[in-house]
C-alpha positions, 0 to 999 in steps of 0.5 A: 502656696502649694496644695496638699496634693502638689505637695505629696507628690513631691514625696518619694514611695518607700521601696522595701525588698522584703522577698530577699531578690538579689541586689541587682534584680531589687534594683531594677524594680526600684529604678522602674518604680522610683518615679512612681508618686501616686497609684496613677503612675503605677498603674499607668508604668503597668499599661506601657510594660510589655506586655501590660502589666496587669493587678492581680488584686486589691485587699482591704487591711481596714477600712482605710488601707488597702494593698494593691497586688500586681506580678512584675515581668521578672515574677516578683510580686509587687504590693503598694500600700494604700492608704 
């Protein structure tokens, strides 16, 4: 039996292009961020861009969710929802 853990991982991130990019610019991010299962991989996919990725913060919505903020290469802003 698989542990809730082995199981969220199993769940892909849903990826929403709400900054109106281009097709083809939206697409890149979702390519490099579809692996992405956890915070971890993201922030691990930050370190090994060159040059490194860096968060640009994290912002409690409640005491349960918060977003976390980074700036893409291409000048996009990235958010992940944390919950």
């Amino acid at each position: 039996m698989k542990t809730w853990c082995e199981n969220r991982k199993a769940m892909p991130f849903s990826i929403e292009n709400r900054a109106g990019l281009a097709a083809s610019e939206f697409h890149a991010i979702e390519a490099e961020a579809a692996s992405h299962r956890s915070v971890k991989d993201a922030v691990d996919w930050m370190a090994r861009c060159e040059p490194p990725m860096v968060a640009a913060g994290i912002v409690a919505q409640d005491e349960f969710s918060h977003d976390f903020l980074f700036q893409h290469a291409n000048g996009a802003w990235l958010v992940y929802d944390l919950t």
